[in-house]
Backbone bond lengths (Angstrom), bond angles and torsions (degrees), N, CA, C in turn:
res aa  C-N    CA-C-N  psi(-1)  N-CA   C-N-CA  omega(-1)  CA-C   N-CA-C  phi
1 X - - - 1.469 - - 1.519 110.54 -
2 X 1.219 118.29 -39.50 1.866 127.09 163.17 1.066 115.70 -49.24
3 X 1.317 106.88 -38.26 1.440 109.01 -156.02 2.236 97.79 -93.41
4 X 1.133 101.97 -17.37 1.484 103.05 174.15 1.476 116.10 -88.90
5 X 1.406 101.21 -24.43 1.542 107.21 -175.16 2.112 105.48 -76.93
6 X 1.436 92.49 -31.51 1.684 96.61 -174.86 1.451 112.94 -73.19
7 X 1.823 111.82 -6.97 1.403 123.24 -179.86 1.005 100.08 -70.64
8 X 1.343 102.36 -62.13 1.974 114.05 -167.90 1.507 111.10 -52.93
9 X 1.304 94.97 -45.81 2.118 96.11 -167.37 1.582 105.35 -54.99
10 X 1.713 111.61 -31.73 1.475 117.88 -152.02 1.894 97.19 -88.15
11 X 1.738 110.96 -26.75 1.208 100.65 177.66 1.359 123.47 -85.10
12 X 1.385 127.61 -12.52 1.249 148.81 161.76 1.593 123.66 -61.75
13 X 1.434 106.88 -45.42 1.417 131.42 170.86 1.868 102.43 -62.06
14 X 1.017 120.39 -51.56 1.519 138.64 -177.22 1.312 120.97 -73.41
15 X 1.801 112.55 -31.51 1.081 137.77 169.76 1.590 119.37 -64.51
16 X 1.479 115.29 -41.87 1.398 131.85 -156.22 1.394 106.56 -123.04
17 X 1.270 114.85 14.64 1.827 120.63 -169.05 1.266 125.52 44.60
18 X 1.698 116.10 41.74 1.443 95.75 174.28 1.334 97.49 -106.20
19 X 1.263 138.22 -12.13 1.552 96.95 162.83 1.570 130.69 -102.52
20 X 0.963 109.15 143.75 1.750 136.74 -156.81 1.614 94.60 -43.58
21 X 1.205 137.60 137.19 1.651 160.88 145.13 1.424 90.61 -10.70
22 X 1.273 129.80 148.97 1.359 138.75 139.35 1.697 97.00 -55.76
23 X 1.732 92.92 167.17 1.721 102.99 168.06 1.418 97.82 -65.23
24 X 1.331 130.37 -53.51 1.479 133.33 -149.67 1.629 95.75 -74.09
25 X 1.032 128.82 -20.83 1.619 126.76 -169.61 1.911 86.30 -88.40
26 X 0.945 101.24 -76.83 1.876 96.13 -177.52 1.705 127.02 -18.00
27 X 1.904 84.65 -52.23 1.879 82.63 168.55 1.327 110.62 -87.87
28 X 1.090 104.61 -26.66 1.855 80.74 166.29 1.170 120.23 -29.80
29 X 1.409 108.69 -91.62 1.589 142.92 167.30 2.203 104.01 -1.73
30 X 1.837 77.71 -61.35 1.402 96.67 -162.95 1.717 108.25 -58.69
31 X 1.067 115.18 -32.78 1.642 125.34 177.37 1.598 89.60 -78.26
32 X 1.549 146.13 -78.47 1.134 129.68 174.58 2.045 133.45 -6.17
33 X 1.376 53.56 -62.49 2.000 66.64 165.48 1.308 109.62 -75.13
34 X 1.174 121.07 -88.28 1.626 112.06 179.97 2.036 116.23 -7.02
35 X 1.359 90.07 -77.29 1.987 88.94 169.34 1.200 125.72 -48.71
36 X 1.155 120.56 -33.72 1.031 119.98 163.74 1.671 142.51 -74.34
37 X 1.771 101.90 -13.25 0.868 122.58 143.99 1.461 125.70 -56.64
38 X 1.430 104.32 -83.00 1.831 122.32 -175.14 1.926 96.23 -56.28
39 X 1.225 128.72 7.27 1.580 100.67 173.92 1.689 83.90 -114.25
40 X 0.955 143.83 -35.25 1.313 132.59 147.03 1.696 140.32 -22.03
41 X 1.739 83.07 -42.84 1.361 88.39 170.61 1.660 114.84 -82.94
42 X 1.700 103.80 -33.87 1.543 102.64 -167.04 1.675 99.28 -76.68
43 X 1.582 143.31 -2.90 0.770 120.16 167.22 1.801 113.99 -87.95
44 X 1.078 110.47 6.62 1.346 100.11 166.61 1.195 122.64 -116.36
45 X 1.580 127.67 14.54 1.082 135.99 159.89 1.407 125.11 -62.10
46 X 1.529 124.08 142.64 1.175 129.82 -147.42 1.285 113.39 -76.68
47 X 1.358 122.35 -32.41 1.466 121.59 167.97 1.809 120.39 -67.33
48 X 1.791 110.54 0.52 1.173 121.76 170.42 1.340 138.46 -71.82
49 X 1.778 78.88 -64.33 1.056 95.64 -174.47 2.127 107.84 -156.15
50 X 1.114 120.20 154.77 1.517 117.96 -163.72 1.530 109.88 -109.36
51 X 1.038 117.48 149.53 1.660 128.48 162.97 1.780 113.33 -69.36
52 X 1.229 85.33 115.42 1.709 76.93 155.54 1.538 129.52 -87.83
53 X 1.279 102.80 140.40 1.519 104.11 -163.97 1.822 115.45 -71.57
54 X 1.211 116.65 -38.49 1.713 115.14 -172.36 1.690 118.51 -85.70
55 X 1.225 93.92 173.02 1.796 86.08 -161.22 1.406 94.65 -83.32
56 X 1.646 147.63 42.69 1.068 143.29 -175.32 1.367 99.83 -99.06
57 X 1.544 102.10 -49.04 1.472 126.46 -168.67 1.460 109.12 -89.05
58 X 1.999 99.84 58.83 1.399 103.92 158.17 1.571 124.08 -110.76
59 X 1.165 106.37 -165.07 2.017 96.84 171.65 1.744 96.17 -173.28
60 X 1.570 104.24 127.51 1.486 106.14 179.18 1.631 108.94 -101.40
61 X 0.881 120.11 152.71 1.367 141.69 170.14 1.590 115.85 -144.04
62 X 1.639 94.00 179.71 1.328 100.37 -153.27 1.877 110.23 -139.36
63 X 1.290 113.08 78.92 1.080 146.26 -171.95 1.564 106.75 -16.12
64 X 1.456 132.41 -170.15 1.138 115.65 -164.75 1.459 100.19 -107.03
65 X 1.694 133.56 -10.54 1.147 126.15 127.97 1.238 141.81 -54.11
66 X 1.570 132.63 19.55 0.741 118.78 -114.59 1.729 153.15 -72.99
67 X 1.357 97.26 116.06 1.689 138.02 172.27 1.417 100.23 -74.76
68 X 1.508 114.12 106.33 1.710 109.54 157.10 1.555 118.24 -58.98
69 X 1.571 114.94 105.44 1.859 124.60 -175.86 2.241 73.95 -97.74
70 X 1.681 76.70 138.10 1.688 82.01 159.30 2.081 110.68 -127.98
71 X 1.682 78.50 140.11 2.021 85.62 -161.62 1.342 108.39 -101.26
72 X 1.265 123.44 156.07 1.592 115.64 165.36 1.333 125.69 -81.89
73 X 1.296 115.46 141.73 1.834 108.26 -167.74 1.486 108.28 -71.18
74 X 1.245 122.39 129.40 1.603 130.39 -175.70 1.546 91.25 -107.83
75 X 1.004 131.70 138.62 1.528 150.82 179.81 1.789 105.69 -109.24
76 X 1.049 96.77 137.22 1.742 99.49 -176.15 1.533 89.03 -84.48
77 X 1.750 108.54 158.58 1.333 110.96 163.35 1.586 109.02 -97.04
78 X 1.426 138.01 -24.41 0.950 128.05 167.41 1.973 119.52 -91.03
79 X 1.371 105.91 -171.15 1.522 91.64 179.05 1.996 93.76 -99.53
80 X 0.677 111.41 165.33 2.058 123.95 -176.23 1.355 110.24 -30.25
81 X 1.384 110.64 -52.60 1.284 122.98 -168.98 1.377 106.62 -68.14
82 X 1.175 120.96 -50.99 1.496 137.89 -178.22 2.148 102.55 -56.65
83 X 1.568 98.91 -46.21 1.666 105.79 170.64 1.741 96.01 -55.88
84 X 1.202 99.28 -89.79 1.585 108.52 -175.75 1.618 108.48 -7.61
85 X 1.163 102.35 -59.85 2.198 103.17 -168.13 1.475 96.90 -54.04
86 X 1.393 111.60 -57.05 1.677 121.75 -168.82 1.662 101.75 -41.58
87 X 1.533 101.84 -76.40 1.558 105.44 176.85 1.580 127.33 -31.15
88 X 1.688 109.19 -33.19 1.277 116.44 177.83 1.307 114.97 -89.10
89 X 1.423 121.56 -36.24 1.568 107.71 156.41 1.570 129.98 -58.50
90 X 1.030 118.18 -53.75 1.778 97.11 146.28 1.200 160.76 -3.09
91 X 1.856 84.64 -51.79 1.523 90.00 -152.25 2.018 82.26 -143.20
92 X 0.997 118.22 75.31 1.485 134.83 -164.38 1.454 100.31 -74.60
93 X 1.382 105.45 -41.55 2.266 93.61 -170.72 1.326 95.33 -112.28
94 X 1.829 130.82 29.45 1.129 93.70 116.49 1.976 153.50 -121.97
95 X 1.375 114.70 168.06 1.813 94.45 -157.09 1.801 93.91 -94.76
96 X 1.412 111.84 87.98 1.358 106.01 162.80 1.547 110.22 -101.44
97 X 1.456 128.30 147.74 1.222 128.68 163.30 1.530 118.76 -82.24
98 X 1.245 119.53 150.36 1.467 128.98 -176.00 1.084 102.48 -53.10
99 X 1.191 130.51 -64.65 1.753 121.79 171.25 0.873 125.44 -27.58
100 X 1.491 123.85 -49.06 1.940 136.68 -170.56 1.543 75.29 -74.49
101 X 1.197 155.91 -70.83 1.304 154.47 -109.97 1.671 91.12 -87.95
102 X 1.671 102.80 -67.29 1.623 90.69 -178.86 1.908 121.80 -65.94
103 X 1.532 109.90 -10.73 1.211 102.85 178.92 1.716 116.31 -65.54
104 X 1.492 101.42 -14.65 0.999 101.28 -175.94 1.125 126.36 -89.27
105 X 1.385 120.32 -16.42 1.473 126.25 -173.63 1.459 120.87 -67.64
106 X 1.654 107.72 136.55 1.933 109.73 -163.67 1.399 95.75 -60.37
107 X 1.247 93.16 139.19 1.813 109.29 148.54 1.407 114.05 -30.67
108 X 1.335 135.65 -40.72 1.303 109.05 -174.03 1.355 119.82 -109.85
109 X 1.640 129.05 25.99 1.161 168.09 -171.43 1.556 92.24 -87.67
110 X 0.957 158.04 116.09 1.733 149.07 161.66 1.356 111.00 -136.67
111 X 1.828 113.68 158.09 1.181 112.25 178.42 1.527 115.29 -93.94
112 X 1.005 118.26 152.85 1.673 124.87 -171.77 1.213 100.33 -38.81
113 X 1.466 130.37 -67.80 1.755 145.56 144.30 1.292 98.96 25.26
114 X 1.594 110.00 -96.33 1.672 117.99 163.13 1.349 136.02 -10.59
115 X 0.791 121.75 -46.40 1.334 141.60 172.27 1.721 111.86 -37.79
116 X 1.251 103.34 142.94 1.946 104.68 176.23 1.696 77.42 -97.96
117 X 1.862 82.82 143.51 1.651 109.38 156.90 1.714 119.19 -11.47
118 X 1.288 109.55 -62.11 1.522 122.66 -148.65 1.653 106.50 -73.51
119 X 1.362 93.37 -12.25 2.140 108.09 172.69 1.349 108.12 -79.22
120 X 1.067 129.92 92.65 1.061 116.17 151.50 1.582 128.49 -102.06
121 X 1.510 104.74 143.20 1.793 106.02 -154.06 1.326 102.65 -145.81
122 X 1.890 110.14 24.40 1.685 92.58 153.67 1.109 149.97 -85.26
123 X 1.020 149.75 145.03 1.650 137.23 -173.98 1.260 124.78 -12.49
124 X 1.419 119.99 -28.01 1.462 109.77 174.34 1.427 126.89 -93.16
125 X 1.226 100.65 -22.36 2.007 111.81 154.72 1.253 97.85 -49.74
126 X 1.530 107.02 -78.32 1.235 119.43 -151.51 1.815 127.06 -65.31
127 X 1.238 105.38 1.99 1.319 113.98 -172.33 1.643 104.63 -110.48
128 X 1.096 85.86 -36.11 1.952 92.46 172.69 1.207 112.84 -65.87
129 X 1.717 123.68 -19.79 1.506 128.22 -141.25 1.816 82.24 -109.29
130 X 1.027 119.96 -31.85 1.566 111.50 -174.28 1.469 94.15 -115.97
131 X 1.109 138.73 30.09 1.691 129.03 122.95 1.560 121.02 -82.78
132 X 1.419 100.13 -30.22 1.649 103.48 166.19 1.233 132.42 -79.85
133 X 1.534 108.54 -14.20 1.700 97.57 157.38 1.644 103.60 -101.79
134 X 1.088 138.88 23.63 1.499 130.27 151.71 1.621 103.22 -74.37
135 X 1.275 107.56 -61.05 1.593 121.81 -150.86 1.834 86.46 -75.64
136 X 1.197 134.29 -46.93 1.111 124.77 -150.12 1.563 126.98 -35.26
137 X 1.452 102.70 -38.28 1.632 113.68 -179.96 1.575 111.74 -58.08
138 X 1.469 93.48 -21.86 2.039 87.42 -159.26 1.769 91.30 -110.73
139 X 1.416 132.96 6.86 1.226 124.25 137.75 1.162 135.76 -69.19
140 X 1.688 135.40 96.89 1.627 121.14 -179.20 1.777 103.74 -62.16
141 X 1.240 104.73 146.58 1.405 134.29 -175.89 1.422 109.91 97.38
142 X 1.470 80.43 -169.38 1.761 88.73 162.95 1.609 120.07 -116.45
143 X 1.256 95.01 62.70 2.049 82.50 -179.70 1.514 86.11 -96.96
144 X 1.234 120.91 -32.39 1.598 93.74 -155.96 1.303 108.95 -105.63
145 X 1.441 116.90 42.85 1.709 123.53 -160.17 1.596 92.82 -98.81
146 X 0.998 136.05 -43.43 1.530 128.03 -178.22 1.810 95.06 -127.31
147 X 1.499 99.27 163.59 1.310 113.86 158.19 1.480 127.71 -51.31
148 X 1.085 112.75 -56.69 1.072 134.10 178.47 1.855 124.33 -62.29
149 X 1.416 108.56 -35.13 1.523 130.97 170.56 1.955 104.96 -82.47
150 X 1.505 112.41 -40.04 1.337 119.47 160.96 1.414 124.43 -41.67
151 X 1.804 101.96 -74.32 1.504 114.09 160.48 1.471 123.46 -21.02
152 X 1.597 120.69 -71.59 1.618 133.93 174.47 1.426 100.92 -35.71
153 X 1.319 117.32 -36.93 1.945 92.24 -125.95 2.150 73.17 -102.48
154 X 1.336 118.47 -9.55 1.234 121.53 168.33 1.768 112.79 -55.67
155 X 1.162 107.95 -56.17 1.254 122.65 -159.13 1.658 110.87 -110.28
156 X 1.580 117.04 155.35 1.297 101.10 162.14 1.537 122.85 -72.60
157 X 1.086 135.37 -34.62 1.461 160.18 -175.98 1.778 125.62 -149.21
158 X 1.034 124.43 98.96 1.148 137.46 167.40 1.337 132.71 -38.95
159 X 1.700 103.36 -1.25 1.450 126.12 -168.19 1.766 96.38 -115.55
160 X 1.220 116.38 -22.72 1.582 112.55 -176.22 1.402 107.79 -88.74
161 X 1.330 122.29 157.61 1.731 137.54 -160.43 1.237 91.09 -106.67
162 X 1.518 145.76 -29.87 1.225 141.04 -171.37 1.646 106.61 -91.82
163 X 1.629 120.12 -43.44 1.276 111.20 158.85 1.523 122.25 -40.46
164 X 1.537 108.62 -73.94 1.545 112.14 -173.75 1.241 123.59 -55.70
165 X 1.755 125.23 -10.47 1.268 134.63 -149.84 1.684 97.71 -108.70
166 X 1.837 107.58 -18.98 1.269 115.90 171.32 1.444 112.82 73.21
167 X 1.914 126.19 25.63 0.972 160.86 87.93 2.108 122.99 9.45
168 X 1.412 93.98 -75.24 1.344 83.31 179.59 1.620 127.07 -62.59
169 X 1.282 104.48 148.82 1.149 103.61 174.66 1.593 141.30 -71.70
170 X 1.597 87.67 -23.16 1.558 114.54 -179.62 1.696 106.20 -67.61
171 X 1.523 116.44 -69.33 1.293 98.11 164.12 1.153 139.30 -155.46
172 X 1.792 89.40 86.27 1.616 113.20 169.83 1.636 114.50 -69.52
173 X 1.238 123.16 -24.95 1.465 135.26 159.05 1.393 123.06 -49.79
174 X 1.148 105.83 -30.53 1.466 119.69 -153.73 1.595 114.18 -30.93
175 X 1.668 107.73 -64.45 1.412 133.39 165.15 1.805 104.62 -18.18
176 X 1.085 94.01 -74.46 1.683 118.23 -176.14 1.659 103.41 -50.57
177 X 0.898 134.26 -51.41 1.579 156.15 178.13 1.111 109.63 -63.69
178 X 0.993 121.38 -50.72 2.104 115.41 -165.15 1.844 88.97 -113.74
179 X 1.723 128.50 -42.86 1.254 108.73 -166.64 1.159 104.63 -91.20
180 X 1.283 128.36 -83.82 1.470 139.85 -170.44 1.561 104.62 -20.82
181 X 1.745 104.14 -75.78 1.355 99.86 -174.56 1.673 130.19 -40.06
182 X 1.620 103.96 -41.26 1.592 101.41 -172.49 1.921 107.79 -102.74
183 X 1.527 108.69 50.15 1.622 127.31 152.78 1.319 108.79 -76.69
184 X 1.546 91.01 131.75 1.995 97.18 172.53 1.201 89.17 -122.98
185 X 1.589 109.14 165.56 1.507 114.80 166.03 1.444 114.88 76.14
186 X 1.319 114.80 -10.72 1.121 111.45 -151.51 1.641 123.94 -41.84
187 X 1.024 132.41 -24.31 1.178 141.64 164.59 1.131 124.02 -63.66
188 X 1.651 130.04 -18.95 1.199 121.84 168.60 1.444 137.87 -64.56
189 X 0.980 139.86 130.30 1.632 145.66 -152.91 1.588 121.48 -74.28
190 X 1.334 121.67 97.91 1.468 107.10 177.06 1.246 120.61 -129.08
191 X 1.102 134.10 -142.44 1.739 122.98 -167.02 1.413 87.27 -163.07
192 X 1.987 101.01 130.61 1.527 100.75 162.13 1.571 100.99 -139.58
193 X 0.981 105.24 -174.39 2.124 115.22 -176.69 1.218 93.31 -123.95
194 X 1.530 103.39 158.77 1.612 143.25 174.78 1.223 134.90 -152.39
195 X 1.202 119.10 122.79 1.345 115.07 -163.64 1.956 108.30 -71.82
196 X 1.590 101.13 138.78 1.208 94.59 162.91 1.545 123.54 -156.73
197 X 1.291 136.11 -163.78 1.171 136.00 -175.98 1.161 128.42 -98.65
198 X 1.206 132.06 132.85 1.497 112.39 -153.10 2.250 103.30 -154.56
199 X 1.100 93.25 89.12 1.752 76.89 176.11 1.421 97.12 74.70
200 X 1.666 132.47 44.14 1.316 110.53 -175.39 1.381 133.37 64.68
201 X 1.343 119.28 -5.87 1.402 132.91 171.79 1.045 126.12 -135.21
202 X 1.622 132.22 129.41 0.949 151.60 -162.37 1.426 110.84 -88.97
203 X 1.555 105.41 96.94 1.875 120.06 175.51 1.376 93.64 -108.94
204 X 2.040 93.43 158.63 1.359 113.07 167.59 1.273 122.01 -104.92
205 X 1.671 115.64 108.00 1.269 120.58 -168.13 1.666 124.31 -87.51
206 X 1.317 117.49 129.37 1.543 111.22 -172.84 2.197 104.25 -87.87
207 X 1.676 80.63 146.49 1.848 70.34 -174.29 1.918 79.12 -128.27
208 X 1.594 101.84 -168.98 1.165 104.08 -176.14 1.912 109.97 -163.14
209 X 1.444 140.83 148.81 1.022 109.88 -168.25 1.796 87.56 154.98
210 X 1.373 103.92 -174.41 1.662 91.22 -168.72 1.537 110.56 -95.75
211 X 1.693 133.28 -165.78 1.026 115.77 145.67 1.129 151.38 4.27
212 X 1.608 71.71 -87.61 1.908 108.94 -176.58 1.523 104.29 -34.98
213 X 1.419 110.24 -61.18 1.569 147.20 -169.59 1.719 94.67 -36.27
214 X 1.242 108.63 -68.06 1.414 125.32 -176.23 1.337 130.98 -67.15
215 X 1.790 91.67 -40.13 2.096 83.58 155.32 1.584 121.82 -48.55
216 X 1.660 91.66 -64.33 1.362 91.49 -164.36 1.800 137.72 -49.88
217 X 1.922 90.61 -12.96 1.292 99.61 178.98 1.005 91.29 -92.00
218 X 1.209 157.55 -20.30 1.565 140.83 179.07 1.506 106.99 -99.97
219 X 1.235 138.52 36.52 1.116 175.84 -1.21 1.793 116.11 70.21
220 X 0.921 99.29 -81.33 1.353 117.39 -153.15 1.980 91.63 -85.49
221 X 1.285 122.09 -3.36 1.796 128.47 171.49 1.673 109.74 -90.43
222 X 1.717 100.49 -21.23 1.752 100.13 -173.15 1.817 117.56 -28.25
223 X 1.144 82.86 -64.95 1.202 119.45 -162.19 2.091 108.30 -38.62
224 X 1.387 98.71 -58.74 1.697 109.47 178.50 1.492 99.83 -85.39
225 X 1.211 122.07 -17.82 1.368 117.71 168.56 1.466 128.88 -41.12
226 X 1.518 86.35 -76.58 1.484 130.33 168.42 1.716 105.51 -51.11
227 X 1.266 128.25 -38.09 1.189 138.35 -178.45 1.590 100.14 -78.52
228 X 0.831 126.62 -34.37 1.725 129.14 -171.57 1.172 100.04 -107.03
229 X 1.304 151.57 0.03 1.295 136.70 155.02 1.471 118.04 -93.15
230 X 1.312 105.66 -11.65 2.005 116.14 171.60 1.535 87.99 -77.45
231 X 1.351 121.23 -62.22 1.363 109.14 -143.96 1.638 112.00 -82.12
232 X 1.357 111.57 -11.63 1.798 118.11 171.58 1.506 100.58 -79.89
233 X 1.507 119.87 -26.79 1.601 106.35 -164.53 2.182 82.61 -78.47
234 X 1.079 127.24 -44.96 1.490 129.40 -149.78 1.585 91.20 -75.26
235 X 1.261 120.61 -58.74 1.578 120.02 167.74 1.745 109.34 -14.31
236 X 1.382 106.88 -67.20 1.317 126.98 -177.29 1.735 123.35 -21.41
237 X 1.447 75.18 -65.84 1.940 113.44 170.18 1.022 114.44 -38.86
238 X 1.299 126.42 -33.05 1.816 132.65 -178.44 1.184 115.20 -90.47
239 X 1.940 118.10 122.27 1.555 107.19 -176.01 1.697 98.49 -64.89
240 X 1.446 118.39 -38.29 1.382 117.26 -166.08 1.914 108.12 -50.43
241 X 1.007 117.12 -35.01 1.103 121.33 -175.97 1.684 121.98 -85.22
242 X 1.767 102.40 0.49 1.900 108.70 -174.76 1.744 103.42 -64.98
243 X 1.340 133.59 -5.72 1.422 118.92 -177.03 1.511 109.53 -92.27
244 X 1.120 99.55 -36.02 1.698 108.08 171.15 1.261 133.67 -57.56
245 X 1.394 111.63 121.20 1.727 122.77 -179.79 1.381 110.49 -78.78
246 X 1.490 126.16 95.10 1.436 126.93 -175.65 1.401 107.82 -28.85
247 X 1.328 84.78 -48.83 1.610 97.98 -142.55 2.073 100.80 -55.14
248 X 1.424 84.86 -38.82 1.936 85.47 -160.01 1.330 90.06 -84.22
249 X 1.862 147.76 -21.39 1.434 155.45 125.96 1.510 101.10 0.12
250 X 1.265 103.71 -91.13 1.135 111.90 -151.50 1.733 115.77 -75.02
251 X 0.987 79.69 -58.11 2.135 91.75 -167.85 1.750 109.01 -107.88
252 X 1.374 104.65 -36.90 1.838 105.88 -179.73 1.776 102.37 40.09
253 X 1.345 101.71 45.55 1.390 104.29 160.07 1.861 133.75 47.49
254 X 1.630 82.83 21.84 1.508 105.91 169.31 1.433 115.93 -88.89
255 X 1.388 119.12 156.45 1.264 143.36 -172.97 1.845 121.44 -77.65
């Protein structure tokens, strides 16, 4: 009868957490967490994966009290599998499976895939878009304050083939006219990033150099820019074409 009663107390006790972890259960746990930490962290590392900049590209959740925290959407640069290898070259002794690996990835971590149509996040958006917030201060006005306010003040209409094609006559200058001309400072020294290709993988490289330096490279992108923002908006236009992800279509975020 002791010996049944010491069953019950011990499965109840075990049942309801009052008795304390072994040492060996604690580090378990305690290494659990840790990985689960650092693959958390390495998916938000910058050579991973990127922030999107506008308040579209948010995502709320609901903390482990749960408190709705709202996060910014980080976009992987590779597709999972391609993350997964990286993570495992790294990190060689340890044996996680790709599954555990993607189970783990945050909610607001997503693959380009994911994405609605109207995102576009290949290198040529995206490289123009973080030369324009370097340069932006030392442009007077506002052409080069958003992408999108940039784009316009390039072209007469964003809908014409002779605008974007850099064709018209009216304003093929444009660049030269609204950017170049209204640079101040231009000589002063700053540092911006660009995405590029590297060994099959797509890192973000920091450069450094004056103004001048930085117009001209954001300058010298008009052109495929302007060419890839006609032909993703016209893509659009086609029901035959509504299943298709431009982005991984067209460019898949190559160099």
């Amino acid at each position: 009868m002791r010996s049944k009663k010491k069953v019950v107390i011990q499965y109840l006790t075990e049942k309801f957490g009052l008795v304390p972890k072994s040492k060996h259960q604690r580090i378990t746990l305690q290494l659990a967490d840790k990985l689960k930490t650092d693959i958390h962290n390495f998916y938000q590392r910058d050579d991973i994966s990127y922030q999107l900049p506008d308040k579209r590209g948010t995502v709320v959740v609901k903390d482990d009290d749960g408190k709705k925290v709202t996060y910014q959407k980080r976009i992987l640069i590779n597709n999972l599998r391609e993350t997964y290898e990286f993570f495992k070259d790294e990190n060689k002794s340890i044996d996680l499976s790709r599954s555990s690996f993607a189970d783990l990835r945050l909610v607001f971590v997503v693959s380009k895939s994911a994405l609605a149509h109207r995102n576009c996040l290949c290198v040529y958006h995206e490289n123009v878009r973080l030369l324009l917030k370097d340069v932006d201060k030392y442009v007077d006005g506002t052409h080069s304050s958003s992408l999108s306010t940039f784009t316009d003040s390039l072209v007469c209409s964003t809908n014409n083939e002779e605008c974007m094609f850099g064709c018209c006559s009216i304003c093929k200058d444009s660049f030269s006219e609204k950017i170049q001309e209204n640079v101040s400072n231009s000589n002063s020294k700053i540092t911006w990033s660009q995405w590029a290709s590297e060994n099959g993988r797509v890192e973000k490289k920091e450069f450094s150099g004056s103004v001048d330096k930085a117009i001209l490279m954001l300058k010298s992108k008009i052109e495929y820019f302007l060419f890839h923002v006609y032909v993703a908006g016209e893509i659009k236009n086609f029901p035959e074409y509504k299943n298709i992800n431009f982005i991984t279509f067209m460019f898949n975020f190559r160099v």
